[in-house]
C-alpha positions in Angstrom: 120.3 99.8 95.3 119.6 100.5 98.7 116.5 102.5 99.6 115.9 105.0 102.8 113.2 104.1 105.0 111.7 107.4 106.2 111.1 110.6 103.6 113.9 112.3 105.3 116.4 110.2 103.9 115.2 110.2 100.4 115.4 114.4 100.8 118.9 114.3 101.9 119.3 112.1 98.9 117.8 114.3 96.8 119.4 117.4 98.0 123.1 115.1 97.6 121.7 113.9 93.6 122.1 117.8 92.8 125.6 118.2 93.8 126.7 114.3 92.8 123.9 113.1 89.6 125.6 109.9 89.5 124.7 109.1 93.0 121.2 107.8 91.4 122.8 106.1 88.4 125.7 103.6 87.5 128.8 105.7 86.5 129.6 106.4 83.6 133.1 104.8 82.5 135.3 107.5 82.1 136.3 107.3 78.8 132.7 107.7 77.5 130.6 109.5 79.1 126.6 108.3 78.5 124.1 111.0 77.4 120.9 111.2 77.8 118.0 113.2 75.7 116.2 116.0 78.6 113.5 114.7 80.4 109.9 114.7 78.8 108.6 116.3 82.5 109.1 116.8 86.2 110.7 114.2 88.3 108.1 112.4 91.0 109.5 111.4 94.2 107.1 109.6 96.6 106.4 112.1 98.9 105.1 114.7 95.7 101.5 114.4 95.2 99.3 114.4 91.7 95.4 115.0 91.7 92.8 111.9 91.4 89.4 114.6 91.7 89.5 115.9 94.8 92.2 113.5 96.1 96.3 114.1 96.3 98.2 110.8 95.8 101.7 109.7 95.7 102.2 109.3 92.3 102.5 105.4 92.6 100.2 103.3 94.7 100.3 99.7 95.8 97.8 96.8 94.8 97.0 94.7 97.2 95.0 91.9 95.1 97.9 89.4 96.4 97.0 89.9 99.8 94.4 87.4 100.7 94.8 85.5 97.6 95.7 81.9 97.6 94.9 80.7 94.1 97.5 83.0 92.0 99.5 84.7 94.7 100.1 82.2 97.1 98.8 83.9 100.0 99.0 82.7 103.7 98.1 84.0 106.9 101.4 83.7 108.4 102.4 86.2 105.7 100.5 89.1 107.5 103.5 90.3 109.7 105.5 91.2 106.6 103.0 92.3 104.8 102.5 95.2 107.9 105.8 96.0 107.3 105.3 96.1 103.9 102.4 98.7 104.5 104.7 100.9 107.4 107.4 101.1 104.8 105.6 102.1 101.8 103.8 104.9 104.4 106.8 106.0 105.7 108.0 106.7 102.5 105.5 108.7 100.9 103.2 106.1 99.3 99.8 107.0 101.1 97.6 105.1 97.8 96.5 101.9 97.9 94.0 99.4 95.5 91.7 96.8 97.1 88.5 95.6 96.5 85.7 93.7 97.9 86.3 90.6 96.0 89.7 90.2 96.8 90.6 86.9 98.6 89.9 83.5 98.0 87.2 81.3 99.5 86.9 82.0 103.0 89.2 84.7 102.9 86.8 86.4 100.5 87.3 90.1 101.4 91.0 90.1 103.8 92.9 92.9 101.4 90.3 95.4 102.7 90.6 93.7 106.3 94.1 93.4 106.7 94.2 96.8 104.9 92.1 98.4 107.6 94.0 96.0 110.1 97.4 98.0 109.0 96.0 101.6 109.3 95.3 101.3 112.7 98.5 99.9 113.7 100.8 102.0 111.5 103.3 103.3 114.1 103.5 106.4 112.6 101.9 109.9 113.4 98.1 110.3 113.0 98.5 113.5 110.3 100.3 110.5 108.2 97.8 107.9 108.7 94.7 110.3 107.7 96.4 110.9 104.6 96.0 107.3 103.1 93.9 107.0 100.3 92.1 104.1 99.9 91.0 103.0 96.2 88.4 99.8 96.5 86.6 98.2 94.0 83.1 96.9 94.1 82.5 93.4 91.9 79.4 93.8 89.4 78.1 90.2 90.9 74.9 89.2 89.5 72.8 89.4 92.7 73.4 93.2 93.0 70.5 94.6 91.0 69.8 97.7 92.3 71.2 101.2 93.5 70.8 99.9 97.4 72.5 96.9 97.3 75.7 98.2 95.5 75.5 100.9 98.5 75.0 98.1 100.9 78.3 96.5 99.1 80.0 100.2 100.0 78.8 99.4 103.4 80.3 96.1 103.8 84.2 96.9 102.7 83.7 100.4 104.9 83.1 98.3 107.9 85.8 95.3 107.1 88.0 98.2 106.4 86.7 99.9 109.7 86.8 103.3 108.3 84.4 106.1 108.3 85.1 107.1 104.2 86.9 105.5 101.7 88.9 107.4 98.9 87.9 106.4 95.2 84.9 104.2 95.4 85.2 102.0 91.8 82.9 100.0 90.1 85.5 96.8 89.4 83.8 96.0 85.4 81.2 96.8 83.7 78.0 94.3 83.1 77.7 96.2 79.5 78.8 92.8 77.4 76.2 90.0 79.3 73.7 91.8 81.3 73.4 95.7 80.2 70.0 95.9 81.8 72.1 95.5 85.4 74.7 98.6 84.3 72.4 101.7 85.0 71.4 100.6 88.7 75.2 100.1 89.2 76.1 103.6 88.2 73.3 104.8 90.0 74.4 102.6 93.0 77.6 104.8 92.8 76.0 108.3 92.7 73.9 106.9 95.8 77.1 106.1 97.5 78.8 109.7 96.5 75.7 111.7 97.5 75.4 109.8 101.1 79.4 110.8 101.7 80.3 107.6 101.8 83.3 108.1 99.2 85.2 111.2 98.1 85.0 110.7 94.7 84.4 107.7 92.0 86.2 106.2 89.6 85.9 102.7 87.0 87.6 100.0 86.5 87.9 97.7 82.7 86.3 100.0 80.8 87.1 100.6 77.8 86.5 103.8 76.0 82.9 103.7 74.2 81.4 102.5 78.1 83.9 105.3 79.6 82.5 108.1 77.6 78.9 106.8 78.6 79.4 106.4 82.3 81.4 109.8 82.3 78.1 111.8 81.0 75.4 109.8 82.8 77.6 111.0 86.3 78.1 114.0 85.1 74.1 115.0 84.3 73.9 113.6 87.9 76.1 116.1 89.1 79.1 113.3 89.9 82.8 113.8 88.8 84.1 110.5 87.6 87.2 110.9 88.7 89.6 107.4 87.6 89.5 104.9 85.3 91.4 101.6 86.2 92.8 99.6 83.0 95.6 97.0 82.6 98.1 99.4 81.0 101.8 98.5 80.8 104.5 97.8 77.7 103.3 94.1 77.9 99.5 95.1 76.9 99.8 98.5 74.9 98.2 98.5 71.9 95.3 101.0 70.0 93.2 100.7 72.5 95.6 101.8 75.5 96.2 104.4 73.8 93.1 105.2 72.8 91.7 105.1 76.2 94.4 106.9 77.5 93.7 110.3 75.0 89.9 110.4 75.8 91.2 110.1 80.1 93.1 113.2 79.1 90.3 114.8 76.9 87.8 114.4 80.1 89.8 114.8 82.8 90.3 111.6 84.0 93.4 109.7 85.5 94.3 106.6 84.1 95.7 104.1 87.1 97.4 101.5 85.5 97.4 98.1 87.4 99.5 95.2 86.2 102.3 97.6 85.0 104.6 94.5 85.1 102.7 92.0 83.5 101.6 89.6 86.3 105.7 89.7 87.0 106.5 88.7 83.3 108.0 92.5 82.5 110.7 91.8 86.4 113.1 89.5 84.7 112.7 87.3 86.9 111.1 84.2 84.9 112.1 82.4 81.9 110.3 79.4 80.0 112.9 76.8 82.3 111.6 79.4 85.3 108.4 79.5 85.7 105.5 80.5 88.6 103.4 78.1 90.0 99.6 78.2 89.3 97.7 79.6 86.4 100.5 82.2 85.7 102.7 79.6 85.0 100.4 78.3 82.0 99.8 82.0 81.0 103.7 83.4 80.9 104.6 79.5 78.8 102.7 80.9 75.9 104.2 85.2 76.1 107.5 85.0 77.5 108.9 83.0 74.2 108.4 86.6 72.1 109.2 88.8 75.0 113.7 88.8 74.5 113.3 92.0 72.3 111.3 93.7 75.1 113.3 92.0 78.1 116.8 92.8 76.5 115.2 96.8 75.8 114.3 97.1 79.7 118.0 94.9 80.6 119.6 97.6 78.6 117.8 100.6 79.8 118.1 99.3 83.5 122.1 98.6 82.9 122.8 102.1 81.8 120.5 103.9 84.4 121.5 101.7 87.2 117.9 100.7 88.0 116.6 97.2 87.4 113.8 95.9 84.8 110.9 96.5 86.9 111.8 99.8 88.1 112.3 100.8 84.6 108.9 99.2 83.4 107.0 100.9 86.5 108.5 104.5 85.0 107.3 103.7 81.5 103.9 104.1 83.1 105.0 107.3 84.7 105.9 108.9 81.5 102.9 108.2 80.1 101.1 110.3 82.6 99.2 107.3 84.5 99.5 106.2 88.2 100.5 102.9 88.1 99.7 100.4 91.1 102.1 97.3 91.1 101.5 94.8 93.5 103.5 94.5 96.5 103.5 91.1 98.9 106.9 91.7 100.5 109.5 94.7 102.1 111.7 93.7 99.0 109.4 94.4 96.6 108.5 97.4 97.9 112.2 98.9 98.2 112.6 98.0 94.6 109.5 99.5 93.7 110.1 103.0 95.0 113.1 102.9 93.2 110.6 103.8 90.5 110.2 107.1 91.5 112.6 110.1 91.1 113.8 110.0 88.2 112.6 109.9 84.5 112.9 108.0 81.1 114.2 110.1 77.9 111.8 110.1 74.6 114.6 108.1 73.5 114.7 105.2 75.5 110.4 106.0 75.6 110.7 105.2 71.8 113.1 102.3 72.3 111.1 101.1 74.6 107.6 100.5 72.7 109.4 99.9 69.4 110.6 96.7 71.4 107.1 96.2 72.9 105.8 96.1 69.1 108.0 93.1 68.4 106.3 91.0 70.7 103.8 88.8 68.8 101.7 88.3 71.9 100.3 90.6 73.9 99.2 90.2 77.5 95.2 88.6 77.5 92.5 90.9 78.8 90.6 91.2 81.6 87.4 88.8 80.6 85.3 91.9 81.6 87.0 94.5 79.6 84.4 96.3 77.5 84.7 98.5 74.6 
């Protein structure tokens, strides 16, 4: 499916999807025409905006772990280039969310997402109304040398100036220290409510917590007089379970908004791999030991993508939609990107919801945690 590169495009593609529907989907043959149950809620396209706090957001953002990291992703410097375009694409077409954090880069290129992040901003060609709009989500790592309120702030510091800007959007603590070293959580959270007081982010958020530590960081900010605005969880078809869910009903209860990273599974939910076709590196060794009980769930999203004329990962990447979360799939390439705004404008039935995670329940494995994931 071809994508439009500027907003204007997708309107007039819009506009033409009222007077021809099947311009966004595969035809129908014409001797049976395909139903589908209404839509659970409004369509998102990438230039509508949903509310993280005080922030408006497309509602899909890009991860940019990949970008700087050699070990899992591959990355090299030459790769930069496309990786701008990357960035001017998703910007001119609505996306103005992006995930980073300061541990994100391997070795020596400890720290280059929020570089080459900052490095794209100022050289997006587009206007500067555009470019001010660009919300960036970074995460701070819980290492064990930052034991108090000042040095998490001097952490804050340190991405603002690799990312040479003057406030960054959602400023996240990246896991919580509650399961090895819960005398180091408090001066964290207090290191955020430092960093939120001096302006130095508009609003906070979490990432790998898992509900009991949510509810606890969620008061403690709030008798500080903090909004905790995001919690950051691996959340896609591949990893749902009790505890997805579970998390997912107390965001709601509080307030919160979910952002869902990995919504594909390291790239196990695109279709692309099988156990003859396999990635280099530690995913390799990782998608050997799920991707045997995934055919129910791959042959579900095949199906789905068939009739709707998407493909697996833009089905996948609209689970996460319907369920009300703003889901942050990696992006290293322009490709990717087309594909993954793809995503947007359009919207699962309960049916194929219900098919969907009735395939998911199949699976005998589900995708490992984060090693820092907390209750």
């Amino acid at each position: 499916m071809a994508l439009p590169l500027r907003t204007s495009s997708y309107l007039h593609s819009f506009r033409a999807s009222k007077e021809t529907p099947t311009d966004t989907r595969t035809s129908p043959p014409p001797t049976k025409a395909l139903k589908f149950p209404p839509r659970l809620g409004p369509l998102f396209w990438p230039w509508e905006k949903v509310k993280i706090g005080p922030l408006s957001v497309s509602p899909m953002g890009f991860g940019t772990w990949a970008w700087g990291n050699q070990l899992l992703w591959g990355y090299e410097e030459d790769m930069n280039n496309e990786l701008q375009e990357t960035f001017n694409l998703a910007v001119d077409n609505g996306i103005n969310l992006f995930d980073t954090a300061d541990s994100y880069g391997t070795g020596r290129l400890n720290g280059q997402s929020e570089r080459l992040l900052g490095q794209f901003i100022r050289e997006f060609p587009g206007d500067k109304r555009t470019r001010d709009s660009i919300t960036i989500a970074t995460k701070f790592a819980a290492y064990p040398w930052r034991l108090t309120p000042e040095q998490f702030v001097k952490a804050c510091k340190s991405s603002l100036d690799r990312l040479q800007i003057e406030q960054i959007g959602i400023g996240q603590l990246h896991w919580s220290t509650a399961n090895y070293a819960p005398l180091q959580e408090l001066a964290l959270w207090d290191g955020l409510v430092a960093m939120y007081e001096k302006g130095l982010v508009r609003a906070v958020g979490v990432s790998n917590y898992g509900p009991k530590q949510l509810v606890k960081i969620h008061d403690y900010l709030k008798s500080r007089g903090v909004p905790l605005c995001s919690a950051q969880v691996q959340y896609s078809l591949l990893s749902m379970g009790r505890d997805q869910m579970e998390l997912k009903a107390l965001c709601d209860s509080l307030g919160i908004c979910l952002i869902s990273y990995s919504p594909l599974g390291l790239g196990m939910l695109t279709g692309k791999y099988t156990i003859s076709r396999l990635p280099r590196g530690p995913r390799g060794l990782l998608f050997c030991q799920i991707l045997p009980g995934l055919e129910p769930l791959l042959s579900s999203l095949g199906e789905i993508a068939q009739r709707r004329g998407k493909t697996i990962p833009q089905v996948a990447i609209n689970w996460c939609i319907c369920k009300g979360t703003v889901p942050i799939p990696g992006v290293k390439s322009v490709k990717q990107a087309k594909e993954n705004l793809c995503a947007l404008g359009w919207r699962l039935s309960s049916d194929e919801i219900d098919e969907l995670e009735s395939a998911a329940m199949e699976s005998p494995r589900r995708m490992i945690q984060n090693i820092f994931q907390t209750r």
